[in-house]
C-alpha positions in Angstrom: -9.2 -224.1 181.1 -12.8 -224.0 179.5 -12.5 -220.1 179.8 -9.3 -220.1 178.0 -10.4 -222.2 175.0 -13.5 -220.0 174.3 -11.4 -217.0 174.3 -9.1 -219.1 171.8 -12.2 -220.0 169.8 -13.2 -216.2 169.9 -9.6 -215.1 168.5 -9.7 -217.5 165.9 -13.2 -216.1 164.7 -11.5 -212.6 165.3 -8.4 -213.8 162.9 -11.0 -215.4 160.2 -12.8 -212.0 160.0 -10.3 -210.2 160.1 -8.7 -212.0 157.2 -11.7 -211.7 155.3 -12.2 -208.1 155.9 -8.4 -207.0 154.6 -7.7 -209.6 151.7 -9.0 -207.6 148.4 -7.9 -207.0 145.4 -6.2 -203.8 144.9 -8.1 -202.6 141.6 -11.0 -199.8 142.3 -13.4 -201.8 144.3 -17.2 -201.9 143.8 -19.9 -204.0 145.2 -21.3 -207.0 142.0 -23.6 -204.5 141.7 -23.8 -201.8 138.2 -23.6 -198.0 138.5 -27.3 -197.4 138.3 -28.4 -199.9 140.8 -28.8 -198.4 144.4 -26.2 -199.3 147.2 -27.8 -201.5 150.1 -26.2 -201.8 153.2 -25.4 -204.4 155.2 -27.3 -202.3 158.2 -29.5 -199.7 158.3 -27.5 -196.6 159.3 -29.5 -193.8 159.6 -26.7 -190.5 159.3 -26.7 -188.9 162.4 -28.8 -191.2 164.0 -26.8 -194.3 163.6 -23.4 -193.6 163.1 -21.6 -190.1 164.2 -18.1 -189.0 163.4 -15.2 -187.9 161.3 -12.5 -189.4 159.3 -9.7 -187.2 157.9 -6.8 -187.9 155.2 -3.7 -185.3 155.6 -1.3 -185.3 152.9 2.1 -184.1 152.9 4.5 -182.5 150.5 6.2 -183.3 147.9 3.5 -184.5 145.5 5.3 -185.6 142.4 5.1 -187.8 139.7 6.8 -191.4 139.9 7.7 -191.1 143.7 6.6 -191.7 146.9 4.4 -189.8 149.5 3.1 -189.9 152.9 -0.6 -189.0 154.4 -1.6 -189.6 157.7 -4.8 -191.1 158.4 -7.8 -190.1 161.5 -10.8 -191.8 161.8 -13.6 -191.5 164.8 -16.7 -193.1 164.8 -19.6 -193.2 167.2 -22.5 -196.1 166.4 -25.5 -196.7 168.3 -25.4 -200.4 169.5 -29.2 -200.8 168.6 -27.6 -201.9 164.9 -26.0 -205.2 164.6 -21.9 -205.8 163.3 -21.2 -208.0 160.2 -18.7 -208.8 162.2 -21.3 -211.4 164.1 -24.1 -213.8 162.7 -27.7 -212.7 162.5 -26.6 -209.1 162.2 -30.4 -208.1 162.1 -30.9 -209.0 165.7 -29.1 -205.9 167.1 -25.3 -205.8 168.6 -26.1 -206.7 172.1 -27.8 -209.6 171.6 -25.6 -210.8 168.7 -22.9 -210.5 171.7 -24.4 -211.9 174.1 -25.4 -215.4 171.9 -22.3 -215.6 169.9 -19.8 -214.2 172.9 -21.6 -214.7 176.1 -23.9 -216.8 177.6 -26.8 -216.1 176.4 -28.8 -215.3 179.9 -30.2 -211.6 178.4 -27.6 -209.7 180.1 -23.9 -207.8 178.1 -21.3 -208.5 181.3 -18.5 -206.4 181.0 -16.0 -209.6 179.7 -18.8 -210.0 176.4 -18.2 -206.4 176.1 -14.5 -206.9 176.2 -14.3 -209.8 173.6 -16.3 -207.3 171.3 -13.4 -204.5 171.4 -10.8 -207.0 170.7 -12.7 -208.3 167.8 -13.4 -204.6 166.3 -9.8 -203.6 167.3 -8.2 -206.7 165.4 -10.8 -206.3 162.6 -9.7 -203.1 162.4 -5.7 -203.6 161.7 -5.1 -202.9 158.7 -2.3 -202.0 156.7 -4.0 -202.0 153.3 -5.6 -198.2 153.2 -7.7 -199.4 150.5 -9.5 -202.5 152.4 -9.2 -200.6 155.7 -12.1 -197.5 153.8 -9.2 -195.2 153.3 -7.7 -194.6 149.7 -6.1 -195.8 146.6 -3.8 -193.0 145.0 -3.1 -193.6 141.5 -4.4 -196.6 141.1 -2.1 -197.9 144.0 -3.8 -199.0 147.5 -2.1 -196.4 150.1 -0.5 -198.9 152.7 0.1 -198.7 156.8 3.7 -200.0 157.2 3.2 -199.0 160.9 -0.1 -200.8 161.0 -3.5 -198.7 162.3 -3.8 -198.3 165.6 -6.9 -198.8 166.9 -8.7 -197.6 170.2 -12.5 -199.1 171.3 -15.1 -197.9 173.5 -17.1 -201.2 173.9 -20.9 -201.0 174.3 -22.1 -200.3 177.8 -23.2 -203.5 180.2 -26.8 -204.4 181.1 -29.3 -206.1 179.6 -29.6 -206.4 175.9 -32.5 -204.7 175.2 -30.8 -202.0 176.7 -31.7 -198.5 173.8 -30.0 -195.3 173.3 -26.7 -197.1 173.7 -23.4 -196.4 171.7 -19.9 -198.0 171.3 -17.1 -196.8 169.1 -14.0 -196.8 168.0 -11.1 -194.6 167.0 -8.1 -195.2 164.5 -4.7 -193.4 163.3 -2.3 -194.4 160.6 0.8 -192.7 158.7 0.1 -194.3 155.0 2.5 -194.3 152.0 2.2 -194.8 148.1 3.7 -194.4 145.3 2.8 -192.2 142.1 3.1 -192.7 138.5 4.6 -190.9 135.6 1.1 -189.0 134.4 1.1 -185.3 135.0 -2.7 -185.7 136.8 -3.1 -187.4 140.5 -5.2 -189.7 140.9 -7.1 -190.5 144.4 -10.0 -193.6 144.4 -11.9 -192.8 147.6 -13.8 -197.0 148.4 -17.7 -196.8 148.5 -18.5 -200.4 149.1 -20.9 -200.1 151.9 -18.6 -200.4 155.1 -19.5 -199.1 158.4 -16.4 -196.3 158.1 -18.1 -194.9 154.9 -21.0 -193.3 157.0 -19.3 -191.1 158.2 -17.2 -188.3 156.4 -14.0 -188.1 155.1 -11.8 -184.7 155.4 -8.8 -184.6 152.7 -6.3 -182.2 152.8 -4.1 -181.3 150.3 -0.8 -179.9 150.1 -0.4 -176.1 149.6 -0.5 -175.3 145.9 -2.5 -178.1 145.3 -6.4 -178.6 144.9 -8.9 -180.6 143.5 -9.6 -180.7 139.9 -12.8 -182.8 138.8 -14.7 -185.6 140.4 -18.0 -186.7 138.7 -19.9 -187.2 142.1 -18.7 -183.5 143.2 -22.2 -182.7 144.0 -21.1 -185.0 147.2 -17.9 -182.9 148.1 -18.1 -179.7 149.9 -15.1 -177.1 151.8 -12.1 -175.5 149.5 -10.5 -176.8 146.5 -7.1 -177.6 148.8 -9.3 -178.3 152.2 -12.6 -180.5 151.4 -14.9 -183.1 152.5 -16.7 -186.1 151.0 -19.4 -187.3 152.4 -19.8 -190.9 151.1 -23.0 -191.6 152.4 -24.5 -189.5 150.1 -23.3 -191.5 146.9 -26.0 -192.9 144.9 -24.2 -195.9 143.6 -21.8 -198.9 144.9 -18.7 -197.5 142.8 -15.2 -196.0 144.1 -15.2 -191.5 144.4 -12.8 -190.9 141.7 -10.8 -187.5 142.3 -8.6 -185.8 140.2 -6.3 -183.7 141.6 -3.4 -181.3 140.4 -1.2 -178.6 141.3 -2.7 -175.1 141.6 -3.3 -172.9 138.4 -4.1 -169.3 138.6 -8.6 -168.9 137.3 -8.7 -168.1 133.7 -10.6 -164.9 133.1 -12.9 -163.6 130.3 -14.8 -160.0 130.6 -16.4 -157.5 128.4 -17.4 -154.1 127.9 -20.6 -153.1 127.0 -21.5 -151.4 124.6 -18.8 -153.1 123.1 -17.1 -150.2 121.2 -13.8 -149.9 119.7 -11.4 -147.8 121.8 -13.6 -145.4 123.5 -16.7 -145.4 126.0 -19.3 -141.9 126.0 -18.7 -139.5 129.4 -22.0 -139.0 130.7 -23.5 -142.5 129.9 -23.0 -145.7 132.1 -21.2 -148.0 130.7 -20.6 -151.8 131.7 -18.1 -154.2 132.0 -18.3 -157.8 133.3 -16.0 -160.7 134.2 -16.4 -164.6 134.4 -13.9 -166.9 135.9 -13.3 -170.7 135.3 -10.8 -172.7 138.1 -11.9 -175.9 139.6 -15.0 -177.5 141.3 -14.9 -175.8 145.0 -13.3 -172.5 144.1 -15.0 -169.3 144.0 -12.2 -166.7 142.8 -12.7 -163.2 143.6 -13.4 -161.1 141.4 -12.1 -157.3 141.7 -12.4 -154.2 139.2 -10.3 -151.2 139.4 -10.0 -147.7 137.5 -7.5 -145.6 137.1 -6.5 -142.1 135.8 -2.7 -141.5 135.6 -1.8 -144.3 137.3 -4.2 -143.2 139.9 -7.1 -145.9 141.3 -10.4 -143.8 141.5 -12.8 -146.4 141.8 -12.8 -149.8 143.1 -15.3 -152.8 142.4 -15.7 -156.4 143.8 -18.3 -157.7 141.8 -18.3 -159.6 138.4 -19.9 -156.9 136.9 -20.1 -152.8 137.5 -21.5 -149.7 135.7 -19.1 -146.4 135.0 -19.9 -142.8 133.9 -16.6 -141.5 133.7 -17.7 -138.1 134.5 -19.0 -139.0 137.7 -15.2 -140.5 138.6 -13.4 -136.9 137.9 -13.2 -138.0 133.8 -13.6 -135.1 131.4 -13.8 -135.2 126.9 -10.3 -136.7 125.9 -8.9 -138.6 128.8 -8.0 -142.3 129.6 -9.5 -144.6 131.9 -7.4 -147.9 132.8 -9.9 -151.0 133.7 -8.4 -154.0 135.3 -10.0 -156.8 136.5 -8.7 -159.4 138.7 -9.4 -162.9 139.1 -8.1 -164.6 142.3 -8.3 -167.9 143.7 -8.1 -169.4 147.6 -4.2 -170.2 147.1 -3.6 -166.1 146.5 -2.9 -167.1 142.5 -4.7 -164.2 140.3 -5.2 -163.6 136.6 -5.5 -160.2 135.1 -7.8 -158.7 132.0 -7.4 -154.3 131.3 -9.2 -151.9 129.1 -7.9 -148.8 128.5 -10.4 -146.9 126.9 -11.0 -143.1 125.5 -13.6 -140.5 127.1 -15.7 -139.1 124.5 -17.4 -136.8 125.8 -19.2 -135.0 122.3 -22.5 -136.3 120.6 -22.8 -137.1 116.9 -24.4 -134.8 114.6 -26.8 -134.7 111.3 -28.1 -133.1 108.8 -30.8 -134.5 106.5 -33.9 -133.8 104.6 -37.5 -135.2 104.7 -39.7 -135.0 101.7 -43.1 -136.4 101.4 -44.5 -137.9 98.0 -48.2 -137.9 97.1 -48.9 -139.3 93.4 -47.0 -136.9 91.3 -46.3 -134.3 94.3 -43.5 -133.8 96.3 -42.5 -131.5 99.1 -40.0 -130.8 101.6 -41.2 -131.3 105.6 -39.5 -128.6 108.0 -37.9 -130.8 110.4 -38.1 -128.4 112.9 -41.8 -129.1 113.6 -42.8 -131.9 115.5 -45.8 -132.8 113.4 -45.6 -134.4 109.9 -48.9 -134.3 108.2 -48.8 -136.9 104.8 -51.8 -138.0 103.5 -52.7 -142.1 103.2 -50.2 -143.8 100.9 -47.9 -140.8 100.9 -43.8 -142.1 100.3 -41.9 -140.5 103.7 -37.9 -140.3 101.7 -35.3 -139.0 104.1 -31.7 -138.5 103.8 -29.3 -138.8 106.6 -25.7 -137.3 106.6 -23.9 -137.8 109.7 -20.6 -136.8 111.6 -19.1 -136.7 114.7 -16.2 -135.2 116.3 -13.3 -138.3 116.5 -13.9 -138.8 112.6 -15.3 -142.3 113.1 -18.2 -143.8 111.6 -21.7 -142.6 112.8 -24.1 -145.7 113.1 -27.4 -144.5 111.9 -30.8 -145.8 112.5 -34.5 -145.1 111.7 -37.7 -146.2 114.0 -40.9 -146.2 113.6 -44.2 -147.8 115.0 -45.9 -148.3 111.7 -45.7 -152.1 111.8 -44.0 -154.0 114.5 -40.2 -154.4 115.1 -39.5 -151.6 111.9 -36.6 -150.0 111.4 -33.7 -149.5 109.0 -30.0 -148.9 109.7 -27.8 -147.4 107.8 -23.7 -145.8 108.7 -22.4 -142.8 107.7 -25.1 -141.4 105.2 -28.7 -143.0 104.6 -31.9 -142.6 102.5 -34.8 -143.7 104.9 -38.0 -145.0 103.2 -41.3 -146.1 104.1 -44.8 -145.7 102.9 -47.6 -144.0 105.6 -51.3 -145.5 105.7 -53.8 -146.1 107.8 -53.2 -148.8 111.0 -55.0 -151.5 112.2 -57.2 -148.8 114.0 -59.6 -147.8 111.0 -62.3 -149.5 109.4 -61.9 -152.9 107.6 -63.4 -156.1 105.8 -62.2 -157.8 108.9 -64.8 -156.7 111.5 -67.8 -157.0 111.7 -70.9 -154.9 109.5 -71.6 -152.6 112.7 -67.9 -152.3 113.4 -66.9 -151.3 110.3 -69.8 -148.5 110.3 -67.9 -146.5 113.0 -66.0 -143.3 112.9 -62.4 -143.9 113.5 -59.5 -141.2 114.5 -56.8 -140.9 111.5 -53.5 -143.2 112.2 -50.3 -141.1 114.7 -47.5 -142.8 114.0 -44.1 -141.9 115.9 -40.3 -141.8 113.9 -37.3 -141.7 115.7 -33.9 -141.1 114.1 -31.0 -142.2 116.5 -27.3 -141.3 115.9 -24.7 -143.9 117.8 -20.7 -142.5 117.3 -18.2 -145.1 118.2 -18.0 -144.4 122.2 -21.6 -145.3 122.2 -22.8 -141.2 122.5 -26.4 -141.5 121.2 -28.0 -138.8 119.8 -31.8 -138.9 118.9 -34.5 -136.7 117.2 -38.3 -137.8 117.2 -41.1 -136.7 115.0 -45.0 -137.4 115.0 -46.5 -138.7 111.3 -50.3 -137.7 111.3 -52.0 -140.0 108.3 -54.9 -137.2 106.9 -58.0 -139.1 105.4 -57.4 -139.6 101.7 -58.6 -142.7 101.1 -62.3 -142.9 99.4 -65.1 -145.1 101.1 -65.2 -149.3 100.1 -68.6 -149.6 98.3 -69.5 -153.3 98.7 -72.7 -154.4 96.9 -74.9 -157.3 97.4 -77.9 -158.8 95.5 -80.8 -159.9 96.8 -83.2 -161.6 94.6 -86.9 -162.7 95.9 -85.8 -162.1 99.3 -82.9 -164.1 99.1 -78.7 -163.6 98.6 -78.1 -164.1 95.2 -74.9 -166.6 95.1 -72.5 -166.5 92.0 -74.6 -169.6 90.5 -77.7 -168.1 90.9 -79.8 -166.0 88.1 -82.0 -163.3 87.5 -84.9 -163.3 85.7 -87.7 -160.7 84.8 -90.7 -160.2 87.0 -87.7 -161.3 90.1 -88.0 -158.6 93.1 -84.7 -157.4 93.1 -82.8 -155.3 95.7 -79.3 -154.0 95.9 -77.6 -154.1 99.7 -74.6 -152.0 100.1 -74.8 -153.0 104.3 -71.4 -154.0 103.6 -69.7 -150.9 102.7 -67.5 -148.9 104.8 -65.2 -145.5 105.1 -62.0 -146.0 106.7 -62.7 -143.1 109.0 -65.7 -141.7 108.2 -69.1 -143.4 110.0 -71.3 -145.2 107.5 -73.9 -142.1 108.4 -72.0 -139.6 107.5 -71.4 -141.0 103.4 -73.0 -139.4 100.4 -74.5 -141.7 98.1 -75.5 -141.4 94.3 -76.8 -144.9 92.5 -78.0 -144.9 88.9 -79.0 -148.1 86.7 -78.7 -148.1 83.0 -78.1 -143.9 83.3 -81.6 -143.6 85.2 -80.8 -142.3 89.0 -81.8 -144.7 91.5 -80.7 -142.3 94.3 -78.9 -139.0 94.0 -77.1 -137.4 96.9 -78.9 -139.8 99.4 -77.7 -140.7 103.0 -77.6 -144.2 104.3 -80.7 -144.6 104.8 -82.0 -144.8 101.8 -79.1 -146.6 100.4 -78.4 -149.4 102.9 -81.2 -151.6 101.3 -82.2 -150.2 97.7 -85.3 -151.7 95.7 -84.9 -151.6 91.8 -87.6 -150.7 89.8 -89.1 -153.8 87.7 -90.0 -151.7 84.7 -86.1 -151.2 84.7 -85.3 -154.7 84.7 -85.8 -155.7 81.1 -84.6 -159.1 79.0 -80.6 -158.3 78.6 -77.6 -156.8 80.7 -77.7 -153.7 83.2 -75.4 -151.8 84.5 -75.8 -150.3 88.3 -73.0 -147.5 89.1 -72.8 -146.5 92.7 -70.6 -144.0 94.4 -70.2 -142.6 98.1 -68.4 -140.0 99.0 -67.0 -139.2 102.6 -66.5 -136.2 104.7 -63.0 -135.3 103.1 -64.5 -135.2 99.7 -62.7 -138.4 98.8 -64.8 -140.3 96.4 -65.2 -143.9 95.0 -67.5 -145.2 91.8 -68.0 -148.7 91.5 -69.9 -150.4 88.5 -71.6 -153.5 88.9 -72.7 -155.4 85.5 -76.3 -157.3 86.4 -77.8 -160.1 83.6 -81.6 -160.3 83.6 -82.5 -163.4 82.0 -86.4 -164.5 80.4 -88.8 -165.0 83.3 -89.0 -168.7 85.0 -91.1 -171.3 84.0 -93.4 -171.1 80.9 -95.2 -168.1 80.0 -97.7 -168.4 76.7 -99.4 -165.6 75.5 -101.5 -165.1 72.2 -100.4 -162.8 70.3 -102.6 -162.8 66.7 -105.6 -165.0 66.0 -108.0 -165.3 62.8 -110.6 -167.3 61.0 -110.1 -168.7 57.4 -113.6 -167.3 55.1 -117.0 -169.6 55.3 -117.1 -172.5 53.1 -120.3 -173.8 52.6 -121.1 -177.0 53.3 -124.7 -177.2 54.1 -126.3 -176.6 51.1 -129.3 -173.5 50.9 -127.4 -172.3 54.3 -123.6 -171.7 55.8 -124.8 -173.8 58.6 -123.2 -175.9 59.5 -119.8 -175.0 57.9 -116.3 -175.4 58.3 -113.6 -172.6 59.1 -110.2 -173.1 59.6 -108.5 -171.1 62.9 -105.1 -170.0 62.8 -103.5 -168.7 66.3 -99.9 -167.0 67.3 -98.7 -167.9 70.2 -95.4 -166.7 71.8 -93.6 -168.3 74.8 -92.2 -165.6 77.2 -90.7 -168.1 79.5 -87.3 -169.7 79.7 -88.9 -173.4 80.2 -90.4 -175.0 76.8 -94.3 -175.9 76.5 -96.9 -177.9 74.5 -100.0 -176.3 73.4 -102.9 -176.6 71.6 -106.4 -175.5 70.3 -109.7 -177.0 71.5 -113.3 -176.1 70.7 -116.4 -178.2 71.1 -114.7 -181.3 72.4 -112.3 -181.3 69.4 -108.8 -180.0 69.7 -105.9 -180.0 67.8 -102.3 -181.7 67.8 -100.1 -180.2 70.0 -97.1 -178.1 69.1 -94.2 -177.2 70.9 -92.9 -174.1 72.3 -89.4 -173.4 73.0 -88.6 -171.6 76.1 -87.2 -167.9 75.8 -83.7 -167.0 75.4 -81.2 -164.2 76.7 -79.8 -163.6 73.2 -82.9 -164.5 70.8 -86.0 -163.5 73.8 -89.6 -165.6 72.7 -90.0 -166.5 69.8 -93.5 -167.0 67.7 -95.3 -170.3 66.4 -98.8 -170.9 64.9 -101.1 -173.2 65.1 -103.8 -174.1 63.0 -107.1 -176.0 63.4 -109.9 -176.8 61.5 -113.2 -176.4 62.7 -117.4 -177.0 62.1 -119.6 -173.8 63.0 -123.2 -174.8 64.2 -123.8 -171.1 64.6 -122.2 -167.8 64.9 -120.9 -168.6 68.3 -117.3 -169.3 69.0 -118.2 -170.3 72.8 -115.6 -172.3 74.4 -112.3 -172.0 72.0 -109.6 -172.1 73.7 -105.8 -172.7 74.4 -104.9 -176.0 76.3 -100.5 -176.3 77.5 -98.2 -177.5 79.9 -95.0 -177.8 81.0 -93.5 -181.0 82.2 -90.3 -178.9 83.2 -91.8 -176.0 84.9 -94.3 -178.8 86.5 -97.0 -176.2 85.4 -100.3 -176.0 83.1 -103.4 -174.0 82.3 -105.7 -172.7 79.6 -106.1 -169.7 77.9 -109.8 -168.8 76.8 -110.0 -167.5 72.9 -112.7 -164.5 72.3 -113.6 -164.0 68.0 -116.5 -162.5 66.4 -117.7 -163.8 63.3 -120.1 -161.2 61.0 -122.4 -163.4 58.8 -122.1 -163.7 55.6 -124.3 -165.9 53.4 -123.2 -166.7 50.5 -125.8 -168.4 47.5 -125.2 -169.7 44.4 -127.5 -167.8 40.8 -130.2 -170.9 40.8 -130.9 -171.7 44.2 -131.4 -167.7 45.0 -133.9 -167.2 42.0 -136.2 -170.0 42.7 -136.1 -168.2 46.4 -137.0 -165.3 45.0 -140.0 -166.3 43.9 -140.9 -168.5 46.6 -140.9 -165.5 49.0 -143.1 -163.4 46.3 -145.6 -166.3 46.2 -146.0 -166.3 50.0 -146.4 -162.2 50.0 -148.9 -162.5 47.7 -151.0 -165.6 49.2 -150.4 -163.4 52.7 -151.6 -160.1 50.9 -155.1 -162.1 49.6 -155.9 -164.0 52.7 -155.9 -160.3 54.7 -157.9 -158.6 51.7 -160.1 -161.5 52.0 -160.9 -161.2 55.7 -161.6 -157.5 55.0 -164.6 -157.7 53.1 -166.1 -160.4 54.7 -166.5 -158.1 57.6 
């Protein structure tokens, strides 16, 4: 009796589960979780590890809308019993011990009875008749149902103790199902993904002939044929149902092209390509197959999606017909077609023209026979293109040259080519540096190519070599340097500067810097005639040259080819810096006399001339004997008026003839400079005395003679 009523509680707990497990609504079913959140099982399965097996869905025909149809249903499973059941409490604690304390006796030990009551459970839990809740299928939007019910076969875990590893139990299951469609043209089949135990493993579905797959949006999952595939659930990346569309077979669409992609014809001794592309569902891969044909006769066959064809290497000669067909076919035998039936031209196009080469006011006429075209730099290369071919279709015409990247010029039919030929990148520039720049270069090869493509895609091409000849004249680039240093654009120069002219930044386009000819003159004097670069790289101008006013320098160099440049260079020499005061005229006024019987002393007055050859104004003035005068101003020097003259005049007392320490006294507060300038006069005396004053002197000095005259007569005869 106690036996009996645990195997009645065990049945009811069987019933419960079972109940639970089948009762859910028939709309798509997802776990409460969104798409982007990642499934979690109840268990850990681990693929191959955990649970082994394979399920398999067979439909049969008919398939059509808004009527029934059958499937029959297969699923074997193999799960390793180290993995508890949801079908139990504590499913963490592994199967064996979750039956042997919830079915047996809980001593440690699975007896073969525990293992029994574990089948029946999984075989009852497994009854379904709802394909949907049993991890089978929903077909459009309709759970599949089991009238039949499944039937259900277990292989219960082994016995022995429950810690027991590398055990297994299993089950397996079989069903005939049945739905119904509805009245849309596309079937619908939800595949559930909700985390059951059946989902581990995969699921084989197998279509009717004529019908395939279509789109799923977790196809990356599927794998097999569009009619024959697989799903492997286990793989999806999100708790949501495997949506599949399916339909009834459609023959691949195809798309292909011929290359080059020519009107009607294709050339006869050039390869020519064609290429296909086919679109059907998710697991096909149509064939692709290419055939040609002469007459109705295959020569060649291709299974690829693309091929190359010479025609005359397939038996083709000038004038015939090739018939291309390629075929698309899919794994149900359904193909779609795409042809080409294209001339054989087997004649190149042909052209006459004429090249002419413009220098200046020149023109002539190249021989386009010879490979070399020799233009000078900056000639105008014109050349007119006539072209014609054999079929009387248009010629496509175009012109390439290397003379700046990516250059060309197309024309059709008839065309005037133009472009102008200099020097490359290769020759001398501004852009590198001084030592670069003084390097001898090799003149500029350019290539042209003329190419003639007819219709059929013959190409016929001519090509020519353009030699650039050295007619450019040297760059004369001219520095200043003033004192020793650069002179900026801000900067002047001034008499008395030590000025040099640098032409280190010069160049020939070709020519090396040494092998220049060099003529500088300043004002028309010849600095340098016929001079190499030595003597011209760093030029010192004469100071004698450099008056108060404008110069002009005028330099020109000459290269190897005679070509020849003259550059003028306009130079401003301004009044020398700081103050610069020099006496130009002096003089004394005549004696007045202010001492009575003599001049001395007497009182002159002294006029000096001064002139201020500078460009900053100074103060000056006159000094002698401790006395000076006021002092005056000077204005500095100007470009267009130069010095300009002022006087100054001071009265002074002579003690004597001497005009010892007269002198000039200025300074500059802006040219933070001063000094002196010493004064040198002679004076010739001149008395001057008035009638009275001279005739009672007059007879002074005769009384004295004749006192003198007595006293020396007297001493005479006393002796």
């Amino acid at each position: 009796m106690e036996r009996t009523a645990e195997i009645c509680v065990a049945l009811c707990f069987i019933l419960i589960s079972s109940t639970v497990l089948m009762t859910h609504d028939p709309a798509p079913k997802t776990l409460p979780l969104s798409e982007s959140e990642t499934l979690q099982y109840p268990t850990s399965y681990n693929g191959t590890d955990s649970v082994q097996g394979q399920s398999f869905l067979n439909f049969s025909a008919p398939i059509a809308a808004s009527s029934s149809l059958s499937a029959t249903w297969f699923a074997q499973a193999t799960v390793s019993d180290e993995y508890g059941t949801d079908l139990l409490e504590n499913q963490s604690l592994g199967l064996r011990e979750q039956i042997d304390l919830y079915l047996g006796d809980s001593d440690g030990w699975v007896n073969s009875s525990e293992a029994d009551d574990f089948a029946a459970m999984v075989a009852l839990a497994r009854n379904w008749t709802d394909a949907s809740t049993g991890g089978c299928c929903t077909f459009d939007y309709t759970p599949m149902s089991a009238p039949s019910g499944n039937e259900v076969s277990v292989e219960p875990p082994e016995t022995g103790p429950v810690n027991t590893s590398n055990g297994t139990w299993g089950w397996s299951e079989s069903a005939n199902l049945t739905g119904l469609t509805d009245g849309r043209t596309m079937r619908i089949l939800d595949i559930p993904r909700v985390g059951a135990l059946i989902e581990e493993i995969p699921l084989s579905i197998n279509l009717p002939e004529n019908w395939e797959i279509q789109f799923s949006p977790m196809i990356e999952i599927f794998s097999g044929e569009s009619r024959n595939f697989t799903v492997n659930r286990s793989l999806a990346p999100v708790a949501f149902d495997i949506r599949i569309t399916i339909g009834e077979n459609l023959p691949p669409s195809i798309s292909a092209s011929r290359f080059p992609a020519t009107s009607s014809s294709i050339p006869l001794d050039t390869h020519s390509s064609f290429s296909a592309a086919c679109n059907d569902g998710p697991l096909e891969s149509p064939v692709i197959e290419w055939s040609v044909s002469k007459d109705e006769s295959i020569l060649a066959i291709f299974q690829n999606p693309w091929f190359e064809f010479s025609p005359s290497n397939h038996g083709f000669s000038h004038g015939d017909v090739a018939s291309v067909v390629a075929s698309c076919t899919d794994s149900h035998g359904l193909a779609s077609y795409w042809n080409d039936n294209v001339g054989i031209d087997g004649i190149l196009p042909e052209w006459t023209g004429v090249l002419s080469v413009v220098t200046g006011s020149e023109q002539r006429v190249h021989d386009l026979s010879e490979y070399i075209v020799e233009v000078d730099a900056g000639s105008e290369l014109v050349f007119d293109v006539n072209s014609s071919d054999e079929m009387g279709l248009p010629v496509k015409l175009e012109l390439f040259t290397n003379i700046s990247e990516g250059w060309r010029q197309l024309g059709v039919q008839q065309k005037t080519f133009q472009f102008t030929a200099n020097q490359g990148a290769g020759v001398n520039g501004a852009h590198l540096s001084i030592d670069e720049r003084h390097l001898s270069r090799v003149p500029t090869l350019y290539s042209m190519l003329l190419q003639l493509s007819d219709d059929a895609g013959n190409i016929a091409y001519q090509e020519w070599a353009i030699r650039v000849l050295d007619a450019n004249p040297p760059t004369i680039m001219m520095d200043v340097m003033v004192n020793r240093t650069l002179l900026k654009p801000d900067d002047e120069i001034h008499e008395n500067d030590v000025l040099q002219l640098i032409f280190s930044k010069s160049f020939d386009d070709l020519d090396s810097i040494e092998n220049l000819t060099w003529t500088v003159s300043m004002d028309g004097t010849d600095l340098i005639t016929n001079g190499d670069w030595s003597s011209i790289e760093t030029l010192e101008a004469n100071s004698s040259l450099l008056r108060l006013g404008n110069h002009e320098v005028t330099a020109s160099a000459t290269d190897s080819s005679g070509n020849t440049r003259t550059e003028t260079y306009d130079l401003i020499v301004h009044p020398m810096r700081g103050a610069h005061l020099v006496v130009i005229d002096q003089s004394l006024s005549e004696v007045a006399d202010i001492g009575g019987s003599s001049c001395y002393p007497c009182s002159m007055t002294y006029t000096v001339q001064i002139e201020n050859q500078g460009s900053d104004p100074a103060f000056a003035r006159v000094c002698f004997g401790g006395n000076c005068s006021r002092f005056e101003e000077f204005s500095g020097a100007t470009l267009e008026g130069g010095a300009t003259a002022s006087t100054i005049e001071f009265e002074l007392a002579l003690v004597n003839e001497s005009l010892e320490g007269l002198k000039v006294e200025w300074d500059s507060a802006i040219a933070e400079t001063h000094g002196e300038i010493p004064l040198e006069y002679s004076i010739d005396q001149v008395i001057l005395v008035t009638e009275g004053p001279q005739s009672g002197a007059l007879v002074a000095v005769l009384l004295l003679t004749i006192v003198v005259l007595y006293v020396i007569r007297k001493s005479s005869a006393d002796q």
